[in-house]
C-alpha distance (Angstrom), angle and dihedral (degrees) to the residues before:
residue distance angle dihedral
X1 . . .
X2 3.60 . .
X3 4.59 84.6 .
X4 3.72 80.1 51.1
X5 3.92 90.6 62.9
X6 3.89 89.5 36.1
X7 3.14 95.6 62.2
X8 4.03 94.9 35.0
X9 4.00 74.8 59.4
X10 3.50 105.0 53.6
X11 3.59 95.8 35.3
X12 4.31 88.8 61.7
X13 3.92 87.1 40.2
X14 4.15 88.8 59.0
X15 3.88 94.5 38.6
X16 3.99 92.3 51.8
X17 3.83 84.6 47.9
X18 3.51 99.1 51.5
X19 3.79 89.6 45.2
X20 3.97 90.7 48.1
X21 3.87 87.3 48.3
X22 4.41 100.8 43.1
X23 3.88 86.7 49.3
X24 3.76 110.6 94.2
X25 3.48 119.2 -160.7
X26 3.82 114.0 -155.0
X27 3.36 131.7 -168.4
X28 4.21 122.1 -156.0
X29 4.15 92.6 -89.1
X30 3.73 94.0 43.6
X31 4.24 93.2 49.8
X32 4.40 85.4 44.5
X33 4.05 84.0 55.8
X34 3.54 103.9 49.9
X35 3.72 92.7 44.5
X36 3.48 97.5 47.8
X37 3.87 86.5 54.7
X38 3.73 96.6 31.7
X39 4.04 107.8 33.1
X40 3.65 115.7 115.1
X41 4.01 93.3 -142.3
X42 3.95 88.3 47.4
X43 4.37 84.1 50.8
X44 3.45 88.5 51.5
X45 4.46 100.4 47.5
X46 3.51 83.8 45.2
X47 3.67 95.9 62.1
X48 3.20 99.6 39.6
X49 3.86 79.4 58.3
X50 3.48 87.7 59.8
X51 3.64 103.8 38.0
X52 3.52 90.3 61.4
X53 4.18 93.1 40.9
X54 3.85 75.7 60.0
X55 3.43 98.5 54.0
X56 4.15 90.4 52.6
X57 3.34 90.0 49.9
X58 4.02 89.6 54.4
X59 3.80 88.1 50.2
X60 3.82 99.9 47.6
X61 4.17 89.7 44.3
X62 4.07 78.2 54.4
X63 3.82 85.8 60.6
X64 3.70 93.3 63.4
X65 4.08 127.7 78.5
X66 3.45 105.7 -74.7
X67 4.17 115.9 -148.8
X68 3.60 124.7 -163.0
X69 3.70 139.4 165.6
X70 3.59 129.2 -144.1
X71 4.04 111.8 -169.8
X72 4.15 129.2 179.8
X73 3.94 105.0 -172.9
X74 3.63 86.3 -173.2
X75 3.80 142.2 4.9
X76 4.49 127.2 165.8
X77 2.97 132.8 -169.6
X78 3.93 142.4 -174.8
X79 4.11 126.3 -174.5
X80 3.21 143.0 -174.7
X81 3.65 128.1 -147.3
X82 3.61 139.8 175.2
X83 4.10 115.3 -148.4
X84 3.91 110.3 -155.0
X85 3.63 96.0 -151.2
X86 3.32 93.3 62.5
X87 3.44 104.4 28.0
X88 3.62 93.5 -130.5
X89 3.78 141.5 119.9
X90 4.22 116.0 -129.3
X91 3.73 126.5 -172.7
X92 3.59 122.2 -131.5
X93 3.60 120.3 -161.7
X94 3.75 129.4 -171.8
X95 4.18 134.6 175.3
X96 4.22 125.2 174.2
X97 3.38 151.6 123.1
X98 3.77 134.2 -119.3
X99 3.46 138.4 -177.4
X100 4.32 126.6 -175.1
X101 3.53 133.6 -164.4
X102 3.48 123.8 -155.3
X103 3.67 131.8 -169.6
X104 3.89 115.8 -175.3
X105 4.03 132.0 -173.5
X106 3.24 125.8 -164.8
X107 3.83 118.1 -147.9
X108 3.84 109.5 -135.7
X109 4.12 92.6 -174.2
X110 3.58 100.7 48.8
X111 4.16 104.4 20.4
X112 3.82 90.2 -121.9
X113 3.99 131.7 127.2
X114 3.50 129.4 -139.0
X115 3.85 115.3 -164.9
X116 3.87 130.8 -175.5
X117 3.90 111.6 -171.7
X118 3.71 122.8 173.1
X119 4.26 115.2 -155.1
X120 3.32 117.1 -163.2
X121 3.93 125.4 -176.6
X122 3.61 153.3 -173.3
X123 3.97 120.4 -149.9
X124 3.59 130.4 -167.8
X125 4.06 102.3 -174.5
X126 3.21 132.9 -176.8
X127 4.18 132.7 155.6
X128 3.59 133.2 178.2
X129 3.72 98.9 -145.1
X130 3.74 108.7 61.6
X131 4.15 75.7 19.9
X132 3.66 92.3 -139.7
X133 4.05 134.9 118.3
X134 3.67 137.2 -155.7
X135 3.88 119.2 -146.5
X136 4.28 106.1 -173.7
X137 3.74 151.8 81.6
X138 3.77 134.4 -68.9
X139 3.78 122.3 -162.4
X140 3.78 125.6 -167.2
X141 3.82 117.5 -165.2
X142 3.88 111.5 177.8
X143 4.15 133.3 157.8
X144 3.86 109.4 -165.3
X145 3.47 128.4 171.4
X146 4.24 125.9 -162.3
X147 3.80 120.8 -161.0
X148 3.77 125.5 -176.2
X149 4.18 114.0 -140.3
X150 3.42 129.0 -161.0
X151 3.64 99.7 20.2
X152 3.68 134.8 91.5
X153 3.95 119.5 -96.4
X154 3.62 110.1 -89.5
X155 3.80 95.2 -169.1
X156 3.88 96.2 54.2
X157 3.94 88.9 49.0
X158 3.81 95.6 56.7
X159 3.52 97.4 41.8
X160 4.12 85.9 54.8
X161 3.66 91.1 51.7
X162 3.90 100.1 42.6
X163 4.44 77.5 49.2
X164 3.80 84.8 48.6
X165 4.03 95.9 47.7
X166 3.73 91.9 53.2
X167 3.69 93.7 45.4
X168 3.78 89.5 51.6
X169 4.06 94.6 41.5
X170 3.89 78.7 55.7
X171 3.40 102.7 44.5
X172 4.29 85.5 50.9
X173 3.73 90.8 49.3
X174 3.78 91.6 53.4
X175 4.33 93.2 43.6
X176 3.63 80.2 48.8
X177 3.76 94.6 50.8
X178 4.14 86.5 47.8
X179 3.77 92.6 49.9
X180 3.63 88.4 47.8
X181 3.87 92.2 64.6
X182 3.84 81.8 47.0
X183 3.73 93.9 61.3
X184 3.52 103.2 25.6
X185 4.07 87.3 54.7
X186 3.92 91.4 46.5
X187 3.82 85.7 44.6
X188 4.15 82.2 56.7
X189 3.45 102.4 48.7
X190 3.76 93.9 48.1
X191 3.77 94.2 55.8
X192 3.81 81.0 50.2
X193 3.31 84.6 51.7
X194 3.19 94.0 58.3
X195 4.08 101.9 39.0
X196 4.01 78.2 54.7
X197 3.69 92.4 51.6
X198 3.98 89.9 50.1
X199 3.18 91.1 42.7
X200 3.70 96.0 51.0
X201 3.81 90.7 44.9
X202 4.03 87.2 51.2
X203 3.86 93.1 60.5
X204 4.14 88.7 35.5
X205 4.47 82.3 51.9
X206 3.96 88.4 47.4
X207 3.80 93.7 48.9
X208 3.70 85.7 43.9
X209 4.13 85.0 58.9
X210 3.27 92.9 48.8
X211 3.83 99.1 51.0
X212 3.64 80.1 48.3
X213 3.63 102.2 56.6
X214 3.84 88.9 45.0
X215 3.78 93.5 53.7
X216 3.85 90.5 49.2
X217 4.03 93.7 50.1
X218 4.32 91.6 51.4
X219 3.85 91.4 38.5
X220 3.91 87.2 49.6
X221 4.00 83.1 42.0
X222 3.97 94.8 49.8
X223 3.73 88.4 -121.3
X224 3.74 89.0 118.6
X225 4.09 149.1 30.1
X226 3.68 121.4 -94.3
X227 3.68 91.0 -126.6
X228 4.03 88.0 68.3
X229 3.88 86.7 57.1
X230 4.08 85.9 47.4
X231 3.79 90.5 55.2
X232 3.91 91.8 39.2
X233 3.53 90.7 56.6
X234 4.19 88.7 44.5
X235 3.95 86.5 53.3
X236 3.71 85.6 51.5
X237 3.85 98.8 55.8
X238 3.60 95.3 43.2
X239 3.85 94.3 46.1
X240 4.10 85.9 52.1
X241 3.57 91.3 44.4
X242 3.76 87.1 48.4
X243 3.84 95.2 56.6
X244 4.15 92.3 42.4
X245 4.05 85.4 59.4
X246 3.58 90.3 49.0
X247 3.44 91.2 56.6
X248 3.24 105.4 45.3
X249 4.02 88.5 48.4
X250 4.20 85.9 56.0
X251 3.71 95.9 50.8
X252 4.46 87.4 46.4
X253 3.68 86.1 49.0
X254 4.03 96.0 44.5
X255 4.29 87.2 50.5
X256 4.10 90.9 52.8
X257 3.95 82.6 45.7
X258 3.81 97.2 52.5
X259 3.77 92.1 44.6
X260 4.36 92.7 49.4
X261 3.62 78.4 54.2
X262 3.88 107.8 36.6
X263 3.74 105.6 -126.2
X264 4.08 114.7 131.4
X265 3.49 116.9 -82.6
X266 4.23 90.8 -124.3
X267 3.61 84.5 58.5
X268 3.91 106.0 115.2
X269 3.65 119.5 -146.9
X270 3.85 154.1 160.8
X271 3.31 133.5 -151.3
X272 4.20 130.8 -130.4
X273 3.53 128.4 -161.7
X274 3.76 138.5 146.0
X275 3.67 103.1 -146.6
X276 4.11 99.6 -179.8
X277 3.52 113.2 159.5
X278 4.03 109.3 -104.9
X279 3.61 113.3 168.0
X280 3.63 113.0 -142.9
X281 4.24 117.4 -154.8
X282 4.18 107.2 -114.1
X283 4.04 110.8 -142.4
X284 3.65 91.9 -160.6
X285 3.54 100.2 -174.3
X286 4.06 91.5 51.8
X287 4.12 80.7 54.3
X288 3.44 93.6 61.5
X289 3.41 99.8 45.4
X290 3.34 93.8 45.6
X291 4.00 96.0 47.5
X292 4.01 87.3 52.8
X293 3.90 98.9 45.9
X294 4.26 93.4 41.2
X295 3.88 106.8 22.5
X296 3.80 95.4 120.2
X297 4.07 90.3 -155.5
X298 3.62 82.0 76.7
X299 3.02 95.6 56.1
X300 3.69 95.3 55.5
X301 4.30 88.2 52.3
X302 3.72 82.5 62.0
X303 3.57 95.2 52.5
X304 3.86 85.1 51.1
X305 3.10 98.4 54.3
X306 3.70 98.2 45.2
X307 3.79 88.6 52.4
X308 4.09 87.0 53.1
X309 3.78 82.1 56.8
X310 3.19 88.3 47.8
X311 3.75 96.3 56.4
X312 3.86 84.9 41.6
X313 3.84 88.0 59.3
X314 4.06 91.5 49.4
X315 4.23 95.5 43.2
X316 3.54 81.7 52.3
X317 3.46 96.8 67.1
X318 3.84 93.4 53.5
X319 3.85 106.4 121.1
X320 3.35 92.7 -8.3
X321 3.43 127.9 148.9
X322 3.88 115.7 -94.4
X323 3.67 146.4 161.1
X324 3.76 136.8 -152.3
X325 4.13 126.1 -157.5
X326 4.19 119.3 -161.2
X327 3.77 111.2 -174.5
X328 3.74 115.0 -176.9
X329 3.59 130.4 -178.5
X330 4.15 121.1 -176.0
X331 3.69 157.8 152.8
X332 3.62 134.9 -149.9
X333 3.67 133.5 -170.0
X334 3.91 134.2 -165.9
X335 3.71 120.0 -164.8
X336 3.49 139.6 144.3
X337 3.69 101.3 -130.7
X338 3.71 103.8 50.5
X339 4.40 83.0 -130.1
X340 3.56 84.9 70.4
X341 2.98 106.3 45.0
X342 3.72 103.0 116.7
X343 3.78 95.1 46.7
X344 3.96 96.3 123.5
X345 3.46 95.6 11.5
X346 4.30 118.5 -164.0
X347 4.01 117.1 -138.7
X348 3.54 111.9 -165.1
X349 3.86 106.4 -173.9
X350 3.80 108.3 -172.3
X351 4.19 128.9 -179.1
X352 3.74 129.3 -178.4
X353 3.80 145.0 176.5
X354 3.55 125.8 -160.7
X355 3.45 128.7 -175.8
X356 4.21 133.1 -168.0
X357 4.18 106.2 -149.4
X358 3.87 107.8 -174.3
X359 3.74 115.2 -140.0
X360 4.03 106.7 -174.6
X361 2.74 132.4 -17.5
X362 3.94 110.5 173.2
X363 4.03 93.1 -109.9
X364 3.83 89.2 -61.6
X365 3.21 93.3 140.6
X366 3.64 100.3 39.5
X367 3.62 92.6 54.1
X368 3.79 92.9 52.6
X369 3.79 96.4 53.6
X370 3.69 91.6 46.4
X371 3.78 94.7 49.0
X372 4.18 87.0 46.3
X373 3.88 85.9 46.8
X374 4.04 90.0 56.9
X375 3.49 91.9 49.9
X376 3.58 92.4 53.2
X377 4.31 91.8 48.9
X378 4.18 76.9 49.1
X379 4.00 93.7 57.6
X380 3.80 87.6 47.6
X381 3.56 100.1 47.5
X382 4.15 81.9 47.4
X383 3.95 84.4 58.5
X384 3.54 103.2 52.6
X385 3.90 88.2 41.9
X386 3.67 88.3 58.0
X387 3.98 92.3 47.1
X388 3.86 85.7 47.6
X389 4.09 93.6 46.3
X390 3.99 89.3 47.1
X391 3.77 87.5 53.9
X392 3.82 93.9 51.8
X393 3.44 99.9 45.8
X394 3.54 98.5 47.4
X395 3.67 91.3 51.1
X396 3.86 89.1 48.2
X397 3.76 90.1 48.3
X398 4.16 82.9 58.2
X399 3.36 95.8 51.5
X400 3.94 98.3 48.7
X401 3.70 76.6 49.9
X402 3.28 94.2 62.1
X403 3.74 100.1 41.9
X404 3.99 91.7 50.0
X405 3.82 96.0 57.7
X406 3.58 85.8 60.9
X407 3.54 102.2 45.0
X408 3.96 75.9 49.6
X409 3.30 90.9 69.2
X410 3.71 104.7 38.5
X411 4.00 93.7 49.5
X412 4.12 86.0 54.5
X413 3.69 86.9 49.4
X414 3.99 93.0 48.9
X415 3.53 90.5 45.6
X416 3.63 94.1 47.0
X417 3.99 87.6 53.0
X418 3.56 99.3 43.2
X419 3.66 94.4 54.1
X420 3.62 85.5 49.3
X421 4.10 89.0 51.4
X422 3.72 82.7 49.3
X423 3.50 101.3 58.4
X424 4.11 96.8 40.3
X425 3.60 89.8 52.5
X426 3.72 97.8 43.2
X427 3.52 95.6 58.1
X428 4.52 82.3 45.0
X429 3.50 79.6 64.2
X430 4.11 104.3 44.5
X431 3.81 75.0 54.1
X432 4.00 96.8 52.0
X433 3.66 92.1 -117.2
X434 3.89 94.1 118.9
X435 3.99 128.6 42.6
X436 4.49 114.0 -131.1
X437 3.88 85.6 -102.4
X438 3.85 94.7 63.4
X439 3.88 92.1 38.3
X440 4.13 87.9 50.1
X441 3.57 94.9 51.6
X442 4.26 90.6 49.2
X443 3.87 83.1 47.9
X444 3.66 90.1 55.3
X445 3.59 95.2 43.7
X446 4.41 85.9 57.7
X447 3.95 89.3 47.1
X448 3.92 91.9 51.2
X449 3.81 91.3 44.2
X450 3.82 96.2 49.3
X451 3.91 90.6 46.4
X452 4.26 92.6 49.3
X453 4.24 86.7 48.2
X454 4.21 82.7 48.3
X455 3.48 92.7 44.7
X456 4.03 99.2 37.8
X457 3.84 83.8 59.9
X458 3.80 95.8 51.4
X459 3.31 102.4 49.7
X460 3.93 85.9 47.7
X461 3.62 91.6 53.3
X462 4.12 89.4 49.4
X463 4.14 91.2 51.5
X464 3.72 84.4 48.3
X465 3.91 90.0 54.2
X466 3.72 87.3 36.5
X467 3.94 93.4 54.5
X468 3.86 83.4 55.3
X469 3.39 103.7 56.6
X470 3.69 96.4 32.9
X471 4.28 90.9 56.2
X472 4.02 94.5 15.1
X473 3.68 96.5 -134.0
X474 3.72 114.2 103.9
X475 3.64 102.1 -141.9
X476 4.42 86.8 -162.1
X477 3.26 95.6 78.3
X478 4.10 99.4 14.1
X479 3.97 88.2 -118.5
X480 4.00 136.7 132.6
X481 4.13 100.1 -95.6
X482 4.35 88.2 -152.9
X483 3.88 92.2 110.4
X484 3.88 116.5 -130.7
X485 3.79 91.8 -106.3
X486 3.78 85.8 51.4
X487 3.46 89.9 57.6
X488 3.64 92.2 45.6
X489 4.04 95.0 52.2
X490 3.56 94.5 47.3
X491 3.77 94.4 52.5
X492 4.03 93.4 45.4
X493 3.64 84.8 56.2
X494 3.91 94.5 60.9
């Protein structure tokens, strides 16, 4: 028997352990570190990121000589043909083999191409009306080079706006990592919140026990009705129905949190936080400017509107007048043995320009460039919106600033008298000077108090967080609020 309990022992010892040891405890910093590495929207910003730092790479490897190397091991062929003249049909037969190499530059400065390409070939000829065949090698050698005229330079344009993609992919990762310390710190103070709220309704349920037990003893005593231990024992139910509701409101709250920050949903954990009221001096002009040099969403209207003049740029060029110039420079040899093949070698230098003159067009053209213009008034009007919105909401952030320190102060002074009308009214009703009902509703008055101080205090720490982020400067610790590995993402990006 006495193993039995041994074991019994042991076996609660390990469980408790385990339990003590699986339950994380996580402070603000530590939950705003495991959801920026674990947070399914932060996954998804970041490879954006790198989907478009991929597609810059692509462009700038596009910049560099390109080498490629076509090769037919073996090719026949057999025709018919029918020669008027002579009123006769004659087959043509031919079997090779060819191979071409072909190196290509782009020019980045100028939008042209220069190509070399080498073509050498094997033929196997043979036709039945001159009834003669060729068995040797041909070798093309020829450097050309095309240049567009007129136009604007399509290669310097794309490579601006695959530039200007991965700056703005950045730019959304790291607004997505700032609103992530928005949520994830909202998502913290309502689960304290909520352990507040239990907490609160703990004490109210103990009090409620109390009151209880004191009704009992003066009903039992005669020193009071039987409907006071009726509503007593009401008080009591609703008090421990109060504090079950609470609890099961902390443990909804604490699943949405782990999923915002991608920890498993069995994980168990608490939260820690000293939330002591420290007010913290606001230089609202320095918020401004900072929100209009740093806010990185302005950054992302200029990339608009440089990609509207960008578009600009390309309508533009519809029906426009433009040129083209191919210069080509070659020789070609013709041998049967392939080392003499450039025994009476043939140049054949060739240049050409072409040009495209539009006629009419209907007001085509016209139309497009105007419509590309509007959009590019549009993108500016967006950036002085956003200057004016930053503005506004960082002096509204002030103000609720303002406005919450006091209502600081007055919910710590409510509290301070309610627990004080508490305690003279709880000993009123030790004394039978107050029935349950009155003592319920001065209990309820405390729990309300201590919840508006708790949440006064809260939604002062999420202005403060929200006057950071909305001016970037976090006036706490009189610091620049763009993290390091902001700063780091935004520069890889240029």
């Amino acid at each position: 028997m006495s193993r039995i309990k041994i074991i019994i022992i042991i076996g609660a010892i390990l469980l408790n352990a385990h339990y003590a040891i699986s339950q994380q405890v996580l402070t603000l910093e530590d939950a705003m570190k495991i959801a920026l590495t674990n947070s399914p929207d932060i996954k998804q910003s970041r490879i954006t990121m790198e989907q478009n730092r991929e597609y810059l790479n692509a462009q700038l490897a596009m910049l560099k000589s390109n080498f490629s190397f076509d090769v037919t091991p073996f090719q026949y062929s057999n025709t018919q043909s029918y020669d008027d003249y002579f009123a006769k049909w004659y087959t043509t037969e031919n079997m090779g083999a060819n191979g071409s190499l072909v190196i290509s530059q782009p020019i980045k400065f100028t939008d042209g191409r220069i190509t070399l390409q080498n073509k050498l070939e094997y033929q196997d000829n043979y036709s039945e009306a001159s009834n003669s065949s060729f068995k040797g090698f041909n070798n093309n050698l020829y450097l050309s080079y095309n240049q567009p005229l007129f136009t604007y330079n399509k290669v310097k344009l794309n490579l601006k706006r695959y530039e200007l993609s991965l700056e703005n992919s950045t730019l959304a990762y790291s607004i997505q990592m700032l609103n992530m310390e928005r949520y994830v710190t909202q998502a913290f103070y309502t689960i304290y919140q909520k352990q507040m709220a239990v907490k609160i309704a703990q004490e109210e349920f103990e009090n409620q026990k109390v009151s209880l037990e004191i009704i009992r003893s003066k009903v039992s005593g005669g020193l009071s009705a039987q409907e006071e231990l009726l509503q007593a024992d009401l008080n009591y139910a609703t008090s421990k129905s109060t504090l079950d509701n609470s609890m099961v409101d902390l443990e909804n709250a604490k699943d949405e949190f782990k999923k915002l920050i991608g920890i498993s949903l069995e994980s168990e954990i608490e939260i820690s936080t000293d939330i002591q009221y420290k007010p913290v001096l606001i230089d609202l002009e320095k918020a401004i400017q900072n929100g209009l040099t740093q806010r990185l969403e302005l950054t992302q209207r200029k990339i608009d509107l440089n990609n509207a003049e960008f578009d600009l740029v390309e309508t533009s060029a519809t029906n426009e007048f433009k040129g083209n110039l191919d210069l080509s420079v070659g020789i070609m040899g013709n041998n049967e043995n392939f080392v003499d093949i450039y025994d009476k070698p043939t140049r054949s230098p060739q240049i050409g320009v072409t040009f495209s003159i539009p006629i009419f067009d209907w007001g085509e053209r016209k139309a497009k460039i105007r419509a590309a213009e509007l959009s590019v008034e549009s993108r500016e009007l967006d950036m002085k919106d956003q200057e004016i919105d930053i503005i506004i909401n960082i002096r509204k952030t002030n103000r609720n600033l303002i406005n919450l320190t006091n209502q600081i102060l007055i919910a710590e002074q409510n509290e301070k008298n309610a627990q004080l009308t508490y305690d003279i009214n709880l000993e009123r009703y030790k004394n039978g000077d107050l029935t349950s009902i009155d003592l319920e509703r001065f209990q309820t008055q405390l729990s309300q108090k201590k919840m508006d101080r708790a949440n006064a205090l809260i939604n002062y720490k999420l202005e403060l967080l929200n006057m950071k982020i909305q001016s970037l400067w976090d006036f706490e610790n009189n610091t620049s609020f763009v993290p390091q590995e902001l700063q780091n993402n935004i520069k890889s990006g240029e």
